[in-house]
N, C-alpha and C positions, 0 to 999 in steps of 0.2 A: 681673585679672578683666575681661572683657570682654562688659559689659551689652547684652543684644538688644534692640535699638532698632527701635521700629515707629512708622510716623506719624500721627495721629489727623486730618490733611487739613490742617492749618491751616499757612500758609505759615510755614516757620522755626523751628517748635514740633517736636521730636520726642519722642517719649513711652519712656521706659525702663523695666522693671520692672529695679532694681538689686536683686540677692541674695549673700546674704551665705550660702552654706550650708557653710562651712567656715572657723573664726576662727583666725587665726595669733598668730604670740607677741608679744614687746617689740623694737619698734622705735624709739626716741628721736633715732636716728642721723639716718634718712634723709631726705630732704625731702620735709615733710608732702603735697607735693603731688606727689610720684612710688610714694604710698604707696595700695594700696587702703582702704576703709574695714576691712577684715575686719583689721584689721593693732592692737594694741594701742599707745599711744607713751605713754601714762600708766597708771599702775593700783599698786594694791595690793589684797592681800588678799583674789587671785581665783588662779585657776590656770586657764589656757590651753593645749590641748592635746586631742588627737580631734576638732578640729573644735570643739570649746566652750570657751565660758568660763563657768568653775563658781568660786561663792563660797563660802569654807566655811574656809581657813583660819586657825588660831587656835590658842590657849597654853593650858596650863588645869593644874592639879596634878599631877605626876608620880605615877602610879601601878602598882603591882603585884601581881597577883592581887587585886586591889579595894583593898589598903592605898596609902595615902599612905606616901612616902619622908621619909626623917627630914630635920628640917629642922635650920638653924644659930640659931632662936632662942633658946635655952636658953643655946645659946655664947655668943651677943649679940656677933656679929661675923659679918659675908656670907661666900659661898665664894668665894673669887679663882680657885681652880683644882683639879680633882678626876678623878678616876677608878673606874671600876667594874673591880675586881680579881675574878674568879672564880676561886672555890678549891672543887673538887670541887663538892658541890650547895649551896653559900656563892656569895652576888654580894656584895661589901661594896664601901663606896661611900669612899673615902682624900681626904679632902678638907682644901687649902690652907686657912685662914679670913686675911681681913682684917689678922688680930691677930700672922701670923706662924707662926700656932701650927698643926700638923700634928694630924685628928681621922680616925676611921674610924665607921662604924656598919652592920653588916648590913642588907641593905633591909628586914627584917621589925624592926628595934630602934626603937621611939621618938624616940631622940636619940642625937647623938653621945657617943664617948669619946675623949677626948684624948690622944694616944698619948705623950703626954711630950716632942717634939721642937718646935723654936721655930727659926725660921729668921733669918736677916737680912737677906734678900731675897725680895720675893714671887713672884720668876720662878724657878721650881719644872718641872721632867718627868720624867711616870710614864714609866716603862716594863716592859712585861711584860717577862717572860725566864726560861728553865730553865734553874735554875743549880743545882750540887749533888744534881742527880737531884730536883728537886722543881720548881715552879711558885713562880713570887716575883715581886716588885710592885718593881724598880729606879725609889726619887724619889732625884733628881738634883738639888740646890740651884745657885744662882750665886753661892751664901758659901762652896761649896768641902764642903759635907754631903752625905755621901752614904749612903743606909739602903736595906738589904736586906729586905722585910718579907714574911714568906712565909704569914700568915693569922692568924699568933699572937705575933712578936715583931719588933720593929722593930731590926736589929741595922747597927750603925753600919761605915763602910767610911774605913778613916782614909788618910790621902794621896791623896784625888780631888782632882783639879785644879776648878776654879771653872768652875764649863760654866752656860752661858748658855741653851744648847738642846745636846737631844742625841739620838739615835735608837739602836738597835741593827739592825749589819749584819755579814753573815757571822760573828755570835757574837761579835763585838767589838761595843763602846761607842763609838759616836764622838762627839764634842761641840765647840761651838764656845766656847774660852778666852773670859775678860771679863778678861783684868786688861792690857789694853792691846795686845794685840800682835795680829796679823791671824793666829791660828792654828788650826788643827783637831786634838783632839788624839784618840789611839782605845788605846783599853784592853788587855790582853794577849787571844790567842785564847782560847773558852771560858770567861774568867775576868774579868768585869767588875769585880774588886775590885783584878786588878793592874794598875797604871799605870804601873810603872815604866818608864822609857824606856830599849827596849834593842833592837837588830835581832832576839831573839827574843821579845820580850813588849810590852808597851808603844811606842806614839811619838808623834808630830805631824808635822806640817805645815805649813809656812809659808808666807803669800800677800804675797808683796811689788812683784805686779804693778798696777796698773790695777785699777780693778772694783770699789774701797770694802772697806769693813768687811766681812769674813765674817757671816752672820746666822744661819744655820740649814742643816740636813745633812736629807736625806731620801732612805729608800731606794728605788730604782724601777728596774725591767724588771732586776736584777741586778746595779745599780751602784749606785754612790752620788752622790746630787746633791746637792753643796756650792753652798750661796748667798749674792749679797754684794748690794753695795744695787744694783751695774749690771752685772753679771753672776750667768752659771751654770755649773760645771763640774762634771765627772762624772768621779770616782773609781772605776776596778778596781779591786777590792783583794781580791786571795788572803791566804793564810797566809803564804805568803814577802813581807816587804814589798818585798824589791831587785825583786819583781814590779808593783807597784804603776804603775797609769798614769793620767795625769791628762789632761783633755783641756777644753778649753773649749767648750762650746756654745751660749752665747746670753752677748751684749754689747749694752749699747745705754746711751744717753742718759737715759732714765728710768728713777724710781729702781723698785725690786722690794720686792713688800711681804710677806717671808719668813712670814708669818703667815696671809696667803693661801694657799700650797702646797700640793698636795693631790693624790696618788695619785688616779686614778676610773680603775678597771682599766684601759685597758691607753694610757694619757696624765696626764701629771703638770702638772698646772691652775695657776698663779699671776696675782697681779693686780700691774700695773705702772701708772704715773702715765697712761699713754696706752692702758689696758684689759687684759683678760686673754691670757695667752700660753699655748700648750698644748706642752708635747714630748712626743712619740712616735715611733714608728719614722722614720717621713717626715720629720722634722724638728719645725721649730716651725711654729706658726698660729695665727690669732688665730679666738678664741670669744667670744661674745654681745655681740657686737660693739652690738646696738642696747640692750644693758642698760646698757654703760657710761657714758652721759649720766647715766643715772637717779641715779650715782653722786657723791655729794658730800662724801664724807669717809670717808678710805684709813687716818689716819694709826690709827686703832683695830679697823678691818675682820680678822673672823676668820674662820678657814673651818673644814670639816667633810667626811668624806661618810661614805656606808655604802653597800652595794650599787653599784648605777652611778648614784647621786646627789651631786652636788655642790653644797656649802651654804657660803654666804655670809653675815657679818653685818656691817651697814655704814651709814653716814647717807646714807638718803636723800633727795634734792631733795625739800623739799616742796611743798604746794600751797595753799590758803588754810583748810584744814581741821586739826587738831590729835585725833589719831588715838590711841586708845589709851594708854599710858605717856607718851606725847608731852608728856598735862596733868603730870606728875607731875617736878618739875623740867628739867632739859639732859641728855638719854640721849648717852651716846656713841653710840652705835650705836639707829637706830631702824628697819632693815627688814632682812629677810631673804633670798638670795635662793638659790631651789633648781631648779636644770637635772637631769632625769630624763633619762639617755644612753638609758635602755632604749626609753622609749617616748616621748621629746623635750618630755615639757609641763613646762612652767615655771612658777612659783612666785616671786612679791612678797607675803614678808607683812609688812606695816609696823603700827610700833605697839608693838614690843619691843624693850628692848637686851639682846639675847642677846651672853654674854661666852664662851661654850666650846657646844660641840656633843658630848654623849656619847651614842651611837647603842648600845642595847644590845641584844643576841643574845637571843630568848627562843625557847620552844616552836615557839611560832606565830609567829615572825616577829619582826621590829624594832621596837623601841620606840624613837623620837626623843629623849632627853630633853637638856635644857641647862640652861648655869645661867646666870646676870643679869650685867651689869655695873652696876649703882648698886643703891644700897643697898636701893631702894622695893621690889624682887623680891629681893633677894639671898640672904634666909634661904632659898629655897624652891628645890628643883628644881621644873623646869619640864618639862612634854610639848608636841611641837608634835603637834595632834592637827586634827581637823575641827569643831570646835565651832563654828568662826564667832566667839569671843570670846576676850580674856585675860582670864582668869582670872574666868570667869563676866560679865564686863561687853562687851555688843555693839560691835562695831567695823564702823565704816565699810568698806564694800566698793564699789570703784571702777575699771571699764573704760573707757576715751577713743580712739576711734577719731582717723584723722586729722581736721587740718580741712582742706578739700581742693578741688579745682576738678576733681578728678576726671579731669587731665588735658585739659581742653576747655573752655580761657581764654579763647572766644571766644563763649560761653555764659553765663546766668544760666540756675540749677537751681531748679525748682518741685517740694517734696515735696509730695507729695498725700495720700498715706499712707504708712503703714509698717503691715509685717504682721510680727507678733511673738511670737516661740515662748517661751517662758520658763517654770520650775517655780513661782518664789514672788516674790511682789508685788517692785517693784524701781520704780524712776523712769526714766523716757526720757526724757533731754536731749536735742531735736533742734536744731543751730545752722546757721543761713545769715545773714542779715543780721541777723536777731534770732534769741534763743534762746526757746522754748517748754519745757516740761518737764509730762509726762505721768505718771500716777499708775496702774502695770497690776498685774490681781492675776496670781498664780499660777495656770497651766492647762497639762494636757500640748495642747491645739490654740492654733491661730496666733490671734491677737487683732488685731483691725482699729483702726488709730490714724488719725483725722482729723487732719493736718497742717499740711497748709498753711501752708506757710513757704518765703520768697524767699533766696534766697541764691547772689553770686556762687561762696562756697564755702560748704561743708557740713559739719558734722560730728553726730556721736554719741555719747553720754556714758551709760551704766548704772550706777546706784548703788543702795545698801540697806543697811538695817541689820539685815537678816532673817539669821537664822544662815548660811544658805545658798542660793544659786539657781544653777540650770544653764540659763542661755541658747543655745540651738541654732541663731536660724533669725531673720532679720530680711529683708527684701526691701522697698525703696523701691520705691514707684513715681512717679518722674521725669518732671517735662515739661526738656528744655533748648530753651532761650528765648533763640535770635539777638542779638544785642545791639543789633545795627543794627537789628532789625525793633521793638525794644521795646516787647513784648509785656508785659502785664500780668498779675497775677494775678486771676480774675476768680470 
């Protein structure tokens, strides 16, 4: 941005009206001093995008058609891991608990019922699939269980191998082995109950190169991407396996965090120790590049999407504030973060340890719902919704521009005023050599702010605890004050 500078007569003083009429996303990367003010490098639980930064979101009860979704109290055990199975005009919700123990309940049932099956591992994958001419709900244990459950009976699949993760492609089951060995293995065509290993039905795969531990398979653009903790490779795979080709596409040094991964139509999204990596047509590239700072803790980080939205849950850097869940013991995971490809605005909401993301299909559109990882949310699904709060309790909402010299280090900056658009009451940190902080209501016109504040560099900070505000339009207006002429503020 490049502020129009006019001179008020005085030698060495130039007077700027700086504006802000268009706010960009998260930047934590760059250097605060190559960065405009319009530029976010801190925040949560705002979304940035069209030109504004809007406060609003927030967690609140999972609902549908005005009921609450059944919750895990009655079970007295949280949900580690779940799915929303749709069967004709049935949504039933198939959920892991805590205890092992495998529960289902229709979204309209009170509570759950416990389907009779007890696992010995809690790393568990649904997978849909039309198997037998009907519609069925494929969970996949890592003790080697494997249940067919098609709305009414949970029927058991004997000799599955021990899959740790697994996906379905091309009508086959492929999964990655836990009992030691670096393998992928994939189930007969059409038939995910045969494993046996034969050049017509069943096989595996062996990785005995470089690249670590196999972690996770996912399907994308019509192949299959097989992943290990420092590599990626991509499986053809027809019906004839002597067809089958493997090829490697991304290597590197850092490790890959298989649980990140994530289809967003038409590029396949992961998060690696040195930030996120994207494959598509073109190859690889890296993405939100200034989010990655914000990022403090991978080893739990889970992702999600629906539409052309990509979702992240993960520990965020914090700041001196304790936000939301944050009171409520050590969250693995305390922000969220979600990149909109359709229309690029972006999304920090901190304050929740979201443990799975279930995005589900309704009339009118999408519903977000997730579920916890600790215990204090665990019985409860959850909505990421606009409330501005979890779960009825206000949370902090926070924008921080750079702090900055504006490029022009040979300067000391006089704010005089600042004119300010905003929907609902919010506080104005203005920082130069000291910070001031301004108390403004809500107005759709500009508000006029007496400043007056020195500073070699500058910055700007909006916070609230109001459910929501939409900030539009901010404009300084600037003396910069020669250094050599040392001018005062007067």
């Amino acid at each position: 941005m490049n502020p129009t500078l006019r001179s008020d007569g005085s030698l060495g003083v130039k007077r700027t009206e700086y504006a802000i009429k268009s706010f960009r996303g998260f930047d934590a990367l760059s250097p605060e001093r190559a960065l405009p003010l319009s530029v976010c490098t801190y925040g949560y639980n705002v979304t940035v995008g069209d030109g504004r930064v809007v406060g609003g979101v927030g967690i609140s009860d999972a609902k549908i058609d005005g009921n609450l979704l059944p919750n895990a109290i009655t079970v007295g055990s949280r949900m580690v891991k779940a799915a929303v199975f749709v069967k004709d005009d049935r949504k039933i919700l198939v959920a892991l608990m805590q205890n092992r123990r495998l529960y289902y309940a229709d979204f309209s049932d009170e509570a759950f019922t416990y389907a009779g099956v007890e696992f010995g591992d809690r790393r568990v994958t649904f997978l849909p699939y039309h198997y037998d001419n009907k519609d069925c709900l494929l969970i996949v244990g890592a003790d080697g269980q494997m249940l067919v459950y098609d709305g009414e009976t949970f029927e058991s699949v004997p000799d599955a191998p021990r899959l740790n993760t697994a996906c379905v492609y091309n009508e086959r089951v492929y999964g990655i082995v836990t009992d030691g060995v670096n393998r992928l293995y994939f189930s007969d065509d059409l038939d995910p109950t045969n494993w046996h290993v034969s050049l017509t039905e069943g096989g595996y795969v062996d990785f005995v190169d470089a690249g670590g531990k196999v972690t996770g398979v996912i399907p994308f653009g019509g192949s299959l991407y097989v992943f290990r903790e420092y590599a990626v490779h991509r499986l053809s795979a027809y019906i004839d396996q002597s067809d089958y080709v493997m090829t490697k596409v991304y290597s590197g040094h850092d490790r890959i965090y298989f649980d990140t991964a994530q289809v967003v139509f038409d590029q396949l999204i992961f998060l690696t120790d040195s930030g996120f990596l994207s494959v598509h047509s073109g190859g690889i590239k890296r993405l939100f590049e200034g989010v990655n700072p914000l990022i403090e803790g991978r080893e739990n980080a889970i992702s999600g999407s629906y539409g052309y939205k990509y979702m992240l849950s993960f520990g965020m850097v914090k700041d001196n504030y304790v936000v939301g869940d944050e009171n409520y013991g050590d969250p693995k995971n305390n922000a969220v973060f979600i990149y909109d490809f359709a229309t690029g605005k972006e999304t920090i909401l901190r304050g929740a340890d979201v443990g799975q993301f279930l995005p589900v299909a309704l009339e009118d559109g999408y519903k977000l719902l997730v579920l916890f990882g600790s215990i204090y949310r665990g019985f409860h699904v959850g909505e990421i919704d606009q409330s501005g709060r979890i779960f009825g309790t206000p949370i902090k909402k926070l924008w921080r521009s750079p702090y900055t010299d504006l490029n022009v280090a040979d300067s000391d900056k006089v704010i005089r005023k600042a004119y300010v658009t905003v929907t609902k009451p919010i506080y104005l940190k203005v920082k130069g050599d000291r910070q001031i902080t301004f108390g403004l209501g809500g107005t759709p016109y500009s508000q006029i702010v007496p400043v007056r504040r020195k500073g070699h560099k500058i910055g700007l900070e909006v916070s609230t605890e109001q459910d929501s505000f939409v900030l539009t339009d901010v404009t300084l207006e600037v003396d910069f004050v020669r250094r050599s002429v040392g001018a005062l503020i007067k």
